[in-house]
mmCIF file of the N, C-alpha and C atoms, coordinates in Angstrom:
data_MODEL
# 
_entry.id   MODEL 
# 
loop_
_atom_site.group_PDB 
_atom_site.id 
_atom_site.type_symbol 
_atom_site.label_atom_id 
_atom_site.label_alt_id 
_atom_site.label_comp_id 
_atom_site.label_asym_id 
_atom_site.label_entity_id 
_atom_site.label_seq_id 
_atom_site.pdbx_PDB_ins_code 
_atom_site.Cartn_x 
_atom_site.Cartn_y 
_atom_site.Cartn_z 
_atom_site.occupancy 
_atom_site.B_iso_or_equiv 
_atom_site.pdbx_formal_charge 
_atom_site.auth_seq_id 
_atom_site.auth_comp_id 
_atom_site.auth_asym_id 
_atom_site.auth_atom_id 
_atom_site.pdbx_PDB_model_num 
ATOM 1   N N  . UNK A 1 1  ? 132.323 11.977 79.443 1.00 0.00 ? 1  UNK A N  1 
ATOM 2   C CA . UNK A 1 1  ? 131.360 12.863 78.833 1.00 0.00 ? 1  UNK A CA 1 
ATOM 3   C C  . UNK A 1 1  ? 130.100 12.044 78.575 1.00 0.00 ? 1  UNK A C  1 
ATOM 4   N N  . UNK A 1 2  ? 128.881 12.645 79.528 1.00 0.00 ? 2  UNK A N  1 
ATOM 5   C CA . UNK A 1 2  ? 127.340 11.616 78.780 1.00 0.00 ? 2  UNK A CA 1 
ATOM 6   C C  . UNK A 1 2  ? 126.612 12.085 77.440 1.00 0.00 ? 2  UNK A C  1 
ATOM 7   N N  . UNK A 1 3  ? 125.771 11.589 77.584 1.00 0.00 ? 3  UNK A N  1 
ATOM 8   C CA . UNK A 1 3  ? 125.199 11.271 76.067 1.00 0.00 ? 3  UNK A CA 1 
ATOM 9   C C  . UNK A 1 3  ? 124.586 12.745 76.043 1.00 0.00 ? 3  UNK A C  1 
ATOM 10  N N  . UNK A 1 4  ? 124.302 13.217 77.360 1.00 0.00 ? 4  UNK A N  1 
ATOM 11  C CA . UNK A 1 4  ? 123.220 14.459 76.906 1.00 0.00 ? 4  UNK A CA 1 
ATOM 12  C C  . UNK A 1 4  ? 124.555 15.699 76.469 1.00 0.00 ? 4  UNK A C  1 
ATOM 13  N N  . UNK A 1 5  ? 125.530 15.821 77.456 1.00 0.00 ? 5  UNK A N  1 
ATOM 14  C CA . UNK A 1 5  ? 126.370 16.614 76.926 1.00 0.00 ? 5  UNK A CA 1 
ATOM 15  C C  . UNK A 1 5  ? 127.002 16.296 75.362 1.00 0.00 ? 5  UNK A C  1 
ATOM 16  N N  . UNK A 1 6  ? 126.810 15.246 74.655 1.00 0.00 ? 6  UNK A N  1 
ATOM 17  C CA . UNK A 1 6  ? 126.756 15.105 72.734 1.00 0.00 ? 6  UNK A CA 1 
ATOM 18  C C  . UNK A 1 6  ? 125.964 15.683 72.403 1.00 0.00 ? 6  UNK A C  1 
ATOM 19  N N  . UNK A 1 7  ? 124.604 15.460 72.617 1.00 0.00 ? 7  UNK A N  1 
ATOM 20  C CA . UNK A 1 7  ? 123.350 15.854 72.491 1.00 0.00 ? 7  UNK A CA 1 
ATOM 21  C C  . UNK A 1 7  ? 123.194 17.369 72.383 1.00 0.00 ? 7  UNK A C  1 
ATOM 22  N N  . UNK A 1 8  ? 123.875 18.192 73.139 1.00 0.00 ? 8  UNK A N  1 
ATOM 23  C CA . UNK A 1 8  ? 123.853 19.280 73.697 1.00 0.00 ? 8  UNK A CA 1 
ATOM 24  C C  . UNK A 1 8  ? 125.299 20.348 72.753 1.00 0.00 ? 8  UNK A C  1 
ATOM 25  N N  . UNK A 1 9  ? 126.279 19.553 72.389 1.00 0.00 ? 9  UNK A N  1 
ATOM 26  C CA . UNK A 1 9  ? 127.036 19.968 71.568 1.00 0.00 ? 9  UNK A CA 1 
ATOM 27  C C  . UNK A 1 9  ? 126.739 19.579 69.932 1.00 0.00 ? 9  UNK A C  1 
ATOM 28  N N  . UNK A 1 10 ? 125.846 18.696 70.056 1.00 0.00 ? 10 UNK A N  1 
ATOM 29  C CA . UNK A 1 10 ? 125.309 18.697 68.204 1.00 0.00 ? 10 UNK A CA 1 
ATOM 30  C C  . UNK A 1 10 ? 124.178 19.672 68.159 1.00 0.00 ? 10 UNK A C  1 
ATOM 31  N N  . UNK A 1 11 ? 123.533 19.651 69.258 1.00 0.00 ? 11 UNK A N  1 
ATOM 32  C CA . UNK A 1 11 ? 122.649 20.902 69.210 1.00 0.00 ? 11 UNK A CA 1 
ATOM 33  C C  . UNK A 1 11 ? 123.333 22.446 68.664 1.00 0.00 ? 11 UNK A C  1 
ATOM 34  N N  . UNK A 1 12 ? 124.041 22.514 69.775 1.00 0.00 ? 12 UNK A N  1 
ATOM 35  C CA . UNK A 1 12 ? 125.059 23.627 69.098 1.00 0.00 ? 12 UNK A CA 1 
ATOM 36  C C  . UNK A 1 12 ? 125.834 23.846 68.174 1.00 0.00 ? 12 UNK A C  1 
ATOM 37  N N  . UNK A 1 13 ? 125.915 23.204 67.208 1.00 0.00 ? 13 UNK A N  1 
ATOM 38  C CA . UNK A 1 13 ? 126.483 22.828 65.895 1.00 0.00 ? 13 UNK A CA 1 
ATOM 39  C C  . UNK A 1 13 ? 127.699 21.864 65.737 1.00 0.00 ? 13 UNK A C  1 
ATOM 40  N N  . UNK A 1 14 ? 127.772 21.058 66.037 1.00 0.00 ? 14 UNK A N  1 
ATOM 41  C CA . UNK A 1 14 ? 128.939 20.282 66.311 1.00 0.00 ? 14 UNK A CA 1 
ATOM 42  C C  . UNK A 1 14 ? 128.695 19.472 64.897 1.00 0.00 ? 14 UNK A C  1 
ATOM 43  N N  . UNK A 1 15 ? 129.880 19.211 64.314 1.00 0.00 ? 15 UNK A N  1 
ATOM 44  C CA . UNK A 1 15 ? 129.656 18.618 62.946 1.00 0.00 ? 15 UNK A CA 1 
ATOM 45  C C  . UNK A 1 15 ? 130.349 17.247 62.975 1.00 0.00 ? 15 UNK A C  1 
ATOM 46  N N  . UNK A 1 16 ? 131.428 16.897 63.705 1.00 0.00 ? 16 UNK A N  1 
ATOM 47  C CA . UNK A 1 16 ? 131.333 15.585 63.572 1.00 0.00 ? 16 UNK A CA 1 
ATOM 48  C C  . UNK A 1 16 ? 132.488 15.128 65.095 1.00 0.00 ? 16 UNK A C  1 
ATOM 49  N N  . UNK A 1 17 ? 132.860 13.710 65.427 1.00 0.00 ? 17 UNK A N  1 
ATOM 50  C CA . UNK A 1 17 ? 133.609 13.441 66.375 1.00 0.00 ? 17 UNK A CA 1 
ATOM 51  C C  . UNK A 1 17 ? 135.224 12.688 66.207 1.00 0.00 ? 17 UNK A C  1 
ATOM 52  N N  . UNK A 1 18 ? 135.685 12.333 67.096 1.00 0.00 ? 18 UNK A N  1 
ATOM 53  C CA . UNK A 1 18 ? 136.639 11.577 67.128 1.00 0.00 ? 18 UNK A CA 1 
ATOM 54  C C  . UNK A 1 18 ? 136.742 10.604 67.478 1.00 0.00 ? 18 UNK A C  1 
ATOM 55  N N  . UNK A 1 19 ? 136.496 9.576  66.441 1.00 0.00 ? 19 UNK A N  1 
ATOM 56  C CA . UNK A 1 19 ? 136.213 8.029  66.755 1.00 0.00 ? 19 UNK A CA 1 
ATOM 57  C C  . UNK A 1 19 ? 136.982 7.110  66.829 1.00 0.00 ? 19 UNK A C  1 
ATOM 58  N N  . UNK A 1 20 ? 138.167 7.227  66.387 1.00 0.00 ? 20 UNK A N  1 
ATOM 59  C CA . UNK A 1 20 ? 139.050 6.314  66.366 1.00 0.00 ? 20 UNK A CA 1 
ATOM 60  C C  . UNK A 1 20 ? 140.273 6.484  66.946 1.00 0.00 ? 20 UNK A C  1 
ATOM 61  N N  . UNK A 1 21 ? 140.644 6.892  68.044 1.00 0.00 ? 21 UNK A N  1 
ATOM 62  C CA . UNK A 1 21 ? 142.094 6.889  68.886 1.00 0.00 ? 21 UNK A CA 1 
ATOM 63  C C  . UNK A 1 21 ? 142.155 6.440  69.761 1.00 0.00 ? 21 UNK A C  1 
ATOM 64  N N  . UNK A 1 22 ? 143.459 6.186  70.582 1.00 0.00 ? 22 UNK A N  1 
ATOM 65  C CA . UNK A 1 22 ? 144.280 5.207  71.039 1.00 0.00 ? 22 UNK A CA 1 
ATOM 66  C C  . UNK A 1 22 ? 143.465 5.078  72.338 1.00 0.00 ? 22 UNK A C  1 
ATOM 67  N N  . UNK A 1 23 ? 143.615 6.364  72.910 1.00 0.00 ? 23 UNK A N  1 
ATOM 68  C CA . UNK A 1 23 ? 142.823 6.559  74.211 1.00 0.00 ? 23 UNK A CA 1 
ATOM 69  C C  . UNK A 1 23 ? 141.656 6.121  74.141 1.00 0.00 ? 23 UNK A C  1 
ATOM 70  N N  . UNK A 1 24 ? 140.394 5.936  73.108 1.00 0.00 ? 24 UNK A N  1 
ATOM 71  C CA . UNK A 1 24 ? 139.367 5.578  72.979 1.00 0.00 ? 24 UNK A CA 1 
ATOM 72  C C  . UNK A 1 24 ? 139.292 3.700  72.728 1.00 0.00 ? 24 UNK A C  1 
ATOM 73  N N  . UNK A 1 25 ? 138.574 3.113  73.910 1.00 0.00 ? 25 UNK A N  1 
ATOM 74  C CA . UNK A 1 25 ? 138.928 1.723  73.920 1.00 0.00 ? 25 UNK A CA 1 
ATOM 75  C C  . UNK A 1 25 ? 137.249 1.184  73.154 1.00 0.00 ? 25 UNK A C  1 
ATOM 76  N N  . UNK A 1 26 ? 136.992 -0.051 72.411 1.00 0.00 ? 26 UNK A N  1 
ATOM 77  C CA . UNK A 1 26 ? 136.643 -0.433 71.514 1.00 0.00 ? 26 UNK A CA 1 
ATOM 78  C C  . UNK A 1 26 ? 135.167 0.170  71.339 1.00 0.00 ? 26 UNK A C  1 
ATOM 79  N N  . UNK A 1 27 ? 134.565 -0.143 72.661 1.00 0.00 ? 27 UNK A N  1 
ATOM 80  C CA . UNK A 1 27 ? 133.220 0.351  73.163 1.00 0.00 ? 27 UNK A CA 1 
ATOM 81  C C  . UNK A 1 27 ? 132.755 1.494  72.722 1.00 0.00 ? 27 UNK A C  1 
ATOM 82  N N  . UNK A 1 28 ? 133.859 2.085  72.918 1.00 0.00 ? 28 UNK A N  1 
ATOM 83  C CA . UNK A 1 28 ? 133.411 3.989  73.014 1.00 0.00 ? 28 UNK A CA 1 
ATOM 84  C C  . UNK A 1 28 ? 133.948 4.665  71.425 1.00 0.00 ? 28 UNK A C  1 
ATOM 85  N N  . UNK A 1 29 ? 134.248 3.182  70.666 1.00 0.00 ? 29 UNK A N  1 
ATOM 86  C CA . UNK A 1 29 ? 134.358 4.033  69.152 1.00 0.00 ? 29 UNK A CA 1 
ATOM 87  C C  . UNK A 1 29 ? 133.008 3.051  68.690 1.00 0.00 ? 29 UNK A C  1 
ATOM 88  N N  . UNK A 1 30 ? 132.655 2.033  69.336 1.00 0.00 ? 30 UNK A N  1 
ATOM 89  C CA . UNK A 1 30 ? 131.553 1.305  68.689 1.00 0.00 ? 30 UNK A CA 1 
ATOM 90  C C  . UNK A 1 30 ? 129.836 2.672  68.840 1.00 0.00 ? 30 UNK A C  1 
ATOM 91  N N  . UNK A 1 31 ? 130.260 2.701  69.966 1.00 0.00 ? 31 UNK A N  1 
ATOM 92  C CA . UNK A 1 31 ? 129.030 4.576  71.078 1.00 0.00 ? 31 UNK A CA 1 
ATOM 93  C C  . UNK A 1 31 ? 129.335 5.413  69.822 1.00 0.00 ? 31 UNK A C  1 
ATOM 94  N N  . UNK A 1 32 ? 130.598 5.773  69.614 1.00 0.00 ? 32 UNK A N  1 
ATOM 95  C CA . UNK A 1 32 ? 130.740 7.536  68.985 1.00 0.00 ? 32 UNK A CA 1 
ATOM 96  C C  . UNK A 1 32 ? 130.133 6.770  67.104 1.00 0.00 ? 32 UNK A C  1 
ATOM 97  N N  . UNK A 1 33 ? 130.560 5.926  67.050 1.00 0.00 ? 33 UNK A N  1 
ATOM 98  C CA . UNK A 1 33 ? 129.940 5.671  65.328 1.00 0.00 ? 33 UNK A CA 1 
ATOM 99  C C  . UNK A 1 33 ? 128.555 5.484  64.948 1.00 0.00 ? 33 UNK A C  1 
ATOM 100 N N  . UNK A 1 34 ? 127.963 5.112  66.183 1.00 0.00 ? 34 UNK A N  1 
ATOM 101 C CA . UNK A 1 34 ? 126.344 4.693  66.372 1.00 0.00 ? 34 UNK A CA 1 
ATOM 102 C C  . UNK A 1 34 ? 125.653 6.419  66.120 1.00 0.00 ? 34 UNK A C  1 
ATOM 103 N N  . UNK A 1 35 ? 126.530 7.151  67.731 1.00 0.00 ? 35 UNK A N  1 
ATOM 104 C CA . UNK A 1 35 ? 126.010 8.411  67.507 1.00 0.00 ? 35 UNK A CA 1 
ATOM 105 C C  . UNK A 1 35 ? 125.873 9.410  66.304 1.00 0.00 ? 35 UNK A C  1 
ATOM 106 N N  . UNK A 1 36 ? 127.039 9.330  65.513 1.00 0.00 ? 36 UNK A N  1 
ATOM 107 C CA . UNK A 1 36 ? 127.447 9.729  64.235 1.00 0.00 ? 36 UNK A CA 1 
ATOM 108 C C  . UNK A 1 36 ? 126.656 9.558  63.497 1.00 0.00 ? 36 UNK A C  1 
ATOM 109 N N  . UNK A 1 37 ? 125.894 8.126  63.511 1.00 0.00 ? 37 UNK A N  1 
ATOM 110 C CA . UNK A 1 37 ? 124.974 7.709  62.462 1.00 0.00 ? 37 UNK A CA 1 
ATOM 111 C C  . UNK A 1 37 ? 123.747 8.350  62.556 1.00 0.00 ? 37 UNK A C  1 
ATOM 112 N N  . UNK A 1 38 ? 123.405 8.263  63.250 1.00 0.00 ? 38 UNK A N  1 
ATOM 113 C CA . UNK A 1 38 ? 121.836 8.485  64.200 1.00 0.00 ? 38 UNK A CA 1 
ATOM 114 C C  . UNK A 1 38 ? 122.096 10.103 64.495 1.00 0.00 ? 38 UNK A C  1 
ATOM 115 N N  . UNK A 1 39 ? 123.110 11.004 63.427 1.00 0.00 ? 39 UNK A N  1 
ATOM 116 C CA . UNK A 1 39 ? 123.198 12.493 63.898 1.00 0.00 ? 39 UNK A CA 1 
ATOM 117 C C  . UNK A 1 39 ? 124.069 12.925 62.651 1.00 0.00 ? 39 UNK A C  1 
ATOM 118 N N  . UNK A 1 40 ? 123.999 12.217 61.777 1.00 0.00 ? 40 UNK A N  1 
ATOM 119 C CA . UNK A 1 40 ? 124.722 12.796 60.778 1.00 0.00 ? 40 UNK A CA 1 
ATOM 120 C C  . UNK A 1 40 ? 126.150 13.640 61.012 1.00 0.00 ? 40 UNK A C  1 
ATOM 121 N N  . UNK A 1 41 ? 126.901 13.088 61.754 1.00 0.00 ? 41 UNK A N  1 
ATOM 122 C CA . UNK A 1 41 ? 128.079 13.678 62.268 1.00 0.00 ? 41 UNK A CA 1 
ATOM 123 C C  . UNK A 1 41 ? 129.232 12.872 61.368 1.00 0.00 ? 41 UNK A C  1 
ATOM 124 N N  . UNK A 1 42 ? 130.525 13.522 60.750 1.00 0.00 ? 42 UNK A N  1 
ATOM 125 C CA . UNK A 1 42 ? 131.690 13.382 60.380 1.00 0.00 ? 42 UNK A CA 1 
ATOM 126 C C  . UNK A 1 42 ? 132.391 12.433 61.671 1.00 0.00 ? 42 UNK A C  1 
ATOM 127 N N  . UNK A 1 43 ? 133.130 11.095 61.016 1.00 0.00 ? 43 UNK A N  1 
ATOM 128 C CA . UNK A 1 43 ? 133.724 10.405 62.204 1.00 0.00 ? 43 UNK A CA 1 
ATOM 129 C C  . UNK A 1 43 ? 135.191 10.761 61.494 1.00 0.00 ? 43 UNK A C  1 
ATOM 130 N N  . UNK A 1 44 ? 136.117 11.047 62.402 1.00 0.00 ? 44 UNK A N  1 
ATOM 131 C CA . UNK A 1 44 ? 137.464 10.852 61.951 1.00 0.00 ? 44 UNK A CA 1 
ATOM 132 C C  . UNK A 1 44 ? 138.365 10.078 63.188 1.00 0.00 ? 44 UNK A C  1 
ATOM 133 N N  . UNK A 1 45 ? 139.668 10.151 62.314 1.00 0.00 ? 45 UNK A N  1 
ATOM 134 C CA . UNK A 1 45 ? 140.628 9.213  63.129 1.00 0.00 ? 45 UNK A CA 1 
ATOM 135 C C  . UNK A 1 45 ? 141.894 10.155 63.557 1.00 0.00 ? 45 UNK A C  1 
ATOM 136 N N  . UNK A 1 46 ? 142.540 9.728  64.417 1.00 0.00 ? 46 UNK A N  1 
ATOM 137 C CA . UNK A 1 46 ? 143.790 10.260 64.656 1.00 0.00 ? 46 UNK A CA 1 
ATOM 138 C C  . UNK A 1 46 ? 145.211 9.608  65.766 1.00 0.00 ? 46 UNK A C  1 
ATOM 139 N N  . UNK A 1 47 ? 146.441 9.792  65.252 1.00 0.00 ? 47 UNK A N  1 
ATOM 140 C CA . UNK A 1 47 ? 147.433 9.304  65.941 1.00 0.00 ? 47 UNK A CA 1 
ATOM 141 C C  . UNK A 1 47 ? 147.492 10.222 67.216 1.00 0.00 ? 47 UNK A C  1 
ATOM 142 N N  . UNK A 1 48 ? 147.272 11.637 67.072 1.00 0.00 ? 48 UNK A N  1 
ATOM 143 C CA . UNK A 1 48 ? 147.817 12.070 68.033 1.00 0.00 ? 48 UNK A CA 1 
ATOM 144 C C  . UNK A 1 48 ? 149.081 12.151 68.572 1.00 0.00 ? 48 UNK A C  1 
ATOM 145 N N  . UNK A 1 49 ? 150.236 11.901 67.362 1.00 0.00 ? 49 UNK A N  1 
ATOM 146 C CA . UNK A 1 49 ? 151.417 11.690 67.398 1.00 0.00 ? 49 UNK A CA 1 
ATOM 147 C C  . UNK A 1 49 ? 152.448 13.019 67.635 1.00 0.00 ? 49 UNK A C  1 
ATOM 148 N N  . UNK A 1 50 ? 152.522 12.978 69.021 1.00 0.00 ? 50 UNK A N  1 
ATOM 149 C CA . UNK A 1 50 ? 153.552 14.042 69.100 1.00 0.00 ? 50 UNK A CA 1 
ATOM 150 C C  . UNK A 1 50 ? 155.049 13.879 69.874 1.00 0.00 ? 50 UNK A C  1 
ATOM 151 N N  . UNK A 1 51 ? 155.654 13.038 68.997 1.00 0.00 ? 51 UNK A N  1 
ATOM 152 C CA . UNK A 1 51 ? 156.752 12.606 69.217 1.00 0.00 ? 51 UNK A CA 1 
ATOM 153 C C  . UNK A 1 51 ? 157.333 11.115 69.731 1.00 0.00 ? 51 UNK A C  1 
ATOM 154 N N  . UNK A 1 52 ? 158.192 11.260 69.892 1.00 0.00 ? 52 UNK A N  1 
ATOM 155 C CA . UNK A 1 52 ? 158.987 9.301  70.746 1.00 0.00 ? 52 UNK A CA 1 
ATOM 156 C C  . UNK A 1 52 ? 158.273 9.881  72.070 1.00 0.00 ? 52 UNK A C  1 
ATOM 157 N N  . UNK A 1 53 ? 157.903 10.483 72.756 1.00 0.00 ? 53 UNK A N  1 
ATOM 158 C CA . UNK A 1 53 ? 157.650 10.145 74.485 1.00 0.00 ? 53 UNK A CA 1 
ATOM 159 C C  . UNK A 1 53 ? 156.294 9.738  74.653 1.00 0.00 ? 53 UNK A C  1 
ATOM 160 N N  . UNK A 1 54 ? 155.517 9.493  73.516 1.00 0.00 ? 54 UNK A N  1 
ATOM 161 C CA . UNK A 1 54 ? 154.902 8.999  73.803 1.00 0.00 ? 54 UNK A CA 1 
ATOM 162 C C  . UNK A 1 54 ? 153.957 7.303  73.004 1.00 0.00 ? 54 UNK A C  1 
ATOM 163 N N  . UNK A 1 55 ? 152.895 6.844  73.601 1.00 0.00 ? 55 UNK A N  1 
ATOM 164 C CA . UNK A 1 55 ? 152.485 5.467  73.164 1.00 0.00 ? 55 UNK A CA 1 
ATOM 165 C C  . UNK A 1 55 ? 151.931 5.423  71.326 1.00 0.00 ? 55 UNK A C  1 
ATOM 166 N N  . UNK A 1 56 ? 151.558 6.572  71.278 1.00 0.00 ? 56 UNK A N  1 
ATOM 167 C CA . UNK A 1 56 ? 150.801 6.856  69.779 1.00 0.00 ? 56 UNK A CA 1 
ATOM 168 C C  . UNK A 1 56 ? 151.824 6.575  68.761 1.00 0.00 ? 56 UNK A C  1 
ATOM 169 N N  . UNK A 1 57 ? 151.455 5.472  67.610 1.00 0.00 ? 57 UNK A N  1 
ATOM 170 C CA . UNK A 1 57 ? 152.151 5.640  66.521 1.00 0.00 ? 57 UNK A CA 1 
ATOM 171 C C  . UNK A 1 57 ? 151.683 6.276  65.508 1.00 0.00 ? 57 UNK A C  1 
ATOM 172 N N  . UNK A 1 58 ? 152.982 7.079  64.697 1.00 0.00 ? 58 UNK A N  1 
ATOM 173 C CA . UNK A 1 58 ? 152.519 7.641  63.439 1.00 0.00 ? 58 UNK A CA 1 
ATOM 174 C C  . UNK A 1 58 ? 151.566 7.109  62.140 1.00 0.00 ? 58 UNK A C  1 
ATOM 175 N N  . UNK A 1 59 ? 150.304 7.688  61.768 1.00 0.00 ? 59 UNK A N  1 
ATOM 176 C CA . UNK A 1 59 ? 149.297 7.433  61.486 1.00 0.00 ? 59 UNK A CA 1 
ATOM 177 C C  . UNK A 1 59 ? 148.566 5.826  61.708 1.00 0.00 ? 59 UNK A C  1 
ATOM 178 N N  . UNK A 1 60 ? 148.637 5.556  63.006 1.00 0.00 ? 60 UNK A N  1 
ATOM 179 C CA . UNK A 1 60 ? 147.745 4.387  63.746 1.00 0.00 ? 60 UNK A CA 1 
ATOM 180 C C  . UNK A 1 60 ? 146.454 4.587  63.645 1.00 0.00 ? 60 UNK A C  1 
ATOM 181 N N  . UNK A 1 61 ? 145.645 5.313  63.745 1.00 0.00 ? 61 UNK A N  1 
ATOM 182 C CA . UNK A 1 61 ? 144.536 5.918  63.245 1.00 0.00 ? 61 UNK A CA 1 
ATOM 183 C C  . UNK A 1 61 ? 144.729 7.102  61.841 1.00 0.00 ? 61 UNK A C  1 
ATOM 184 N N  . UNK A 1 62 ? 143.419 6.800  61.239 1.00 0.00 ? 62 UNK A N  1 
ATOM 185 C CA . UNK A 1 62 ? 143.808 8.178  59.880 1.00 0.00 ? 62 UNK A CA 1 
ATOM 186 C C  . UNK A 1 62 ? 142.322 8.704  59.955 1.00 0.00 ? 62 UNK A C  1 
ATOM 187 N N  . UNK A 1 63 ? 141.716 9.493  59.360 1.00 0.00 ? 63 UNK A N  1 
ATOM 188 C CA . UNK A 1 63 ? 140.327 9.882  58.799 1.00 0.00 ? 63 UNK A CA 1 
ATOM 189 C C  . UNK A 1 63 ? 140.448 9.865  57.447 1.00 0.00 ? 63 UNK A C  1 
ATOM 190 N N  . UNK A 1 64 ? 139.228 9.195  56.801 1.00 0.00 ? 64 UNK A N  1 
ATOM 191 C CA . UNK A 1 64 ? 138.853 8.720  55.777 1.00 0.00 ? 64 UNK A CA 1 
ATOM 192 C C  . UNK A 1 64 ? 139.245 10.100 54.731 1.00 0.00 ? 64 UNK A C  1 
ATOM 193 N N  . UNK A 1 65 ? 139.718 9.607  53.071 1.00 0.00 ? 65 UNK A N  1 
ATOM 194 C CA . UNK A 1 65 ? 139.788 10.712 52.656 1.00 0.00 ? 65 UNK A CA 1 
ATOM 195 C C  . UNK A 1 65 ? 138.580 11.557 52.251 1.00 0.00 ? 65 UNK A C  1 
ATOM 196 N N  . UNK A 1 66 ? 137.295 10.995 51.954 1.00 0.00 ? 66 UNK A N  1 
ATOM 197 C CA . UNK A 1 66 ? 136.146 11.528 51.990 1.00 0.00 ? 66 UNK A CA 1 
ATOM 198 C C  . UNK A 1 66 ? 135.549 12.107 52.786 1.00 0.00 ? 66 UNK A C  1 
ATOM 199 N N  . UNK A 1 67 ? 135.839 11.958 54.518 1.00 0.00 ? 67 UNK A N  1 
ATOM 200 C CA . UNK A 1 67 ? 135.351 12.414 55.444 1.00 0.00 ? 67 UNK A CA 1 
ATOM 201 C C  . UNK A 1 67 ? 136.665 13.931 55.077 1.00 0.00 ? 67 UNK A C  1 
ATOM 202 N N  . UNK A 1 68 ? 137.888 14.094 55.228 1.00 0.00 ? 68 UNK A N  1 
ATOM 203 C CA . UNK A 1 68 ? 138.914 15.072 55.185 1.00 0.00 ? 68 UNK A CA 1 
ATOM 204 C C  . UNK A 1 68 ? 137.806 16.029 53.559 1.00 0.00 ? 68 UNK A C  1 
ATOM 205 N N  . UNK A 1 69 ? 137.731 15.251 52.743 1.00 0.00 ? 69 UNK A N  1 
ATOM 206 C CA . UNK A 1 69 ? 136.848 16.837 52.034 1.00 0.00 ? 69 UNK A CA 1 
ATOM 207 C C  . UNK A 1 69 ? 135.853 16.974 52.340 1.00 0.00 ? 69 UNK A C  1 
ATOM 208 N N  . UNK A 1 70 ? 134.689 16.995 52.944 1.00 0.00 ? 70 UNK A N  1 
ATOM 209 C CA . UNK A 1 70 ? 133.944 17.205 53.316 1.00 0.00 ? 70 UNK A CA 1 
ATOM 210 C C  . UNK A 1 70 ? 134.428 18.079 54.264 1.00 0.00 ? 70 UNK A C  1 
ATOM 211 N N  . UNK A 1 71 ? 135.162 17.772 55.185 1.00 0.00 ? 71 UNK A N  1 
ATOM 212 C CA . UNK A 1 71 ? 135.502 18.992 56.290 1.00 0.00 ? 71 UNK A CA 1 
ATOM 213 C C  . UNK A 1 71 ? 135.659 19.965 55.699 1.00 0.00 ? 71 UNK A C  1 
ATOM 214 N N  . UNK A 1 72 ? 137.048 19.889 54.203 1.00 0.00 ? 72 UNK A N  1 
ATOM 215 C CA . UNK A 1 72 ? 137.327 20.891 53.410 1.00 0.00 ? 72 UNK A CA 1 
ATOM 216 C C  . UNK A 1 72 ? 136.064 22.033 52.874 1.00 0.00 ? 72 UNK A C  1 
ATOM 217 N N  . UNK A 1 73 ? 135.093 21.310 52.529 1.00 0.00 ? 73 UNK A N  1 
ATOM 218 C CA . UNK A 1 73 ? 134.090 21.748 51.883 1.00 0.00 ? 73 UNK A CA 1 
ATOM 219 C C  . UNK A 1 73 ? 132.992 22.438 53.212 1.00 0.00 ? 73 UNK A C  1 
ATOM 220 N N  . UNK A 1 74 ? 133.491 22.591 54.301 1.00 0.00 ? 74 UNK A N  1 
ATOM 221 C CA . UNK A 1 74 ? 132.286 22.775 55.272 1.00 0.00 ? 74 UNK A CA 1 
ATOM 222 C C  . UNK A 1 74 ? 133.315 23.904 55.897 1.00 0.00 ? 74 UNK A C  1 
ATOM 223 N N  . UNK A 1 75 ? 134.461 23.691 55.881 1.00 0.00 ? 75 UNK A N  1 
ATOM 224 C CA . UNK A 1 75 ? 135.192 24.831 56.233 1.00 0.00 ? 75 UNK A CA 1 
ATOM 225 C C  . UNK A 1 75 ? 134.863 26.506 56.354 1.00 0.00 ? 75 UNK A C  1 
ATOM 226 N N  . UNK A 1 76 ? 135.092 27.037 57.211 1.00 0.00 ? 76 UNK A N  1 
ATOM 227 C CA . UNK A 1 76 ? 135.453 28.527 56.873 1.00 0.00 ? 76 UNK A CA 1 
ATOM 228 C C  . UNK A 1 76 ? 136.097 29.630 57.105 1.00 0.00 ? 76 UNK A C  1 
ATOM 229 N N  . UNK A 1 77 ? 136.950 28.904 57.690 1.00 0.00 ? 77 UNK A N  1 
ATOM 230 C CA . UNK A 1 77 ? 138.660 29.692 57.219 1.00 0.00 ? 77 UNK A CA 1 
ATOM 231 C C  . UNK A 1 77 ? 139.184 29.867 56.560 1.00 0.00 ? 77 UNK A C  1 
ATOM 232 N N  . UNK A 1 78 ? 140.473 29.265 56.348 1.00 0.00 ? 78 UNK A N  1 
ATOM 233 C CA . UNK A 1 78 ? 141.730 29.145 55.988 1.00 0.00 ? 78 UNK A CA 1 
ATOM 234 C C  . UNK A 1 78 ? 141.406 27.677 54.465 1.00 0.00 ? 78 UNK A C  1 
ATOM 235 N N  . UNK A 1 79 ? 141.290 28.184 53.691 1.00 0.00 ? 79 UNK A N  1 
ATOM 236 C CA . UNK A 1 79 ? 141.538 26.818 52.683 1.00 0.00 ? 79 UNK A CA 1 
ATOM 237 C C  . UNK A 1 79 ? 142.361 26.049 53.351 1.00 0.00 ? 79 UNK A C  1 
ATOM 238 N N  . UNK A 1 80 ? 141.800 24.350 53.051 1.00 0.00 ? 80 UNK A N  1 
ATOM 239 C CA . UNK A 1 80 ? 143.028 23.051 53.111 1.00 0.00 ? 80 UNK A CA 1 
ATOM 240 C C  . UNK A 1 80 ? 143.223 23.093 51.690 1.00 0.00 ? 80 UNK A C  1 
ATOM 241 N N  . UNK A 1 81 ? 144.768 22.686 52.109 1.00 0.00 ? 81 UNK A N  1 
ATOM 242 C CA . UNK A 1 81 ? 145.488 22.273 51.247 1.00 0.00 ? 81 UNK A CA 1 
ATOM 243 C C  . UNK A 1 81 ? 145.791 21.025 50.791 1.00 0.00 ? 81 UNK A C  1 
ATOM 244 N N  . UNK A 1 82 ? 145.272 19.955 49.762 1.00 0.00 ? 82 UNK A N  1 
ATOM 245 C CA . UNK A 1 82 ? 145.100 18.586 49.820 1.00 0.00 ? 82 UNK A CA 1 
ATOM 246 C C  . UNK A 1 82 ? 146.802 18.517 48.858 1.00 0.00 ? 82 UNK A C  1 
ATOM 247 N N  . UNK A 1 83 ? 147.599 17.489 49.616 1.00 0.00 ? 83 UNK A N  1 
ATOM 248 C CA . UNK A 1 83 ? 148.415 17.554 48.673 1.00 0.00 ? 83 UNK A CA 1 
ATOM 249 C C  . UNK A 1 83 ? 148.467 16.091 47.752 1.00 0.00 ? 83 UNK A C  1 
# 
């Protein structure tokens, strides 16, 4: 994905990215945090953990708990439930 297609989805309201997972190698979370900055975008993390078949461990990546309310607070669905 290039820079103009980010560009082009923060245009369209895109509120923040996914910066920190497994699949994403060092470079391209050093790119997505720069962009974040320079765009006021939410960075979060994630395992992507869906089960033993695969490489992801359970919470190997997390998103910050400040970044998780803020989502809460920008929401407009379904309330989160913080437990």
């Amino acid at each position: 994905m290039g820079e103009k297609t980010f560009h082009d989805m923060i245009d369209a309201g895109l509120l923040g990215v996914e910066a920190d997972h497994r699949d994403n190698p060092a470079e391209g979370r050093v790119w997505l945090r720069q962009l974040a900055a320079d765009n006021s975008l939410l960075v979060t993390g994630s395992s992507d953990y869906h089960g033993t078949g695969k490489p992801n461990l359970l919470g190997e990546f997390t998103t910050d708990p400040a970044v998780l309310e803020k989502m809460g607070e920008l929401a407009t669905g379904t309330p989160i439930l913080f437990a």
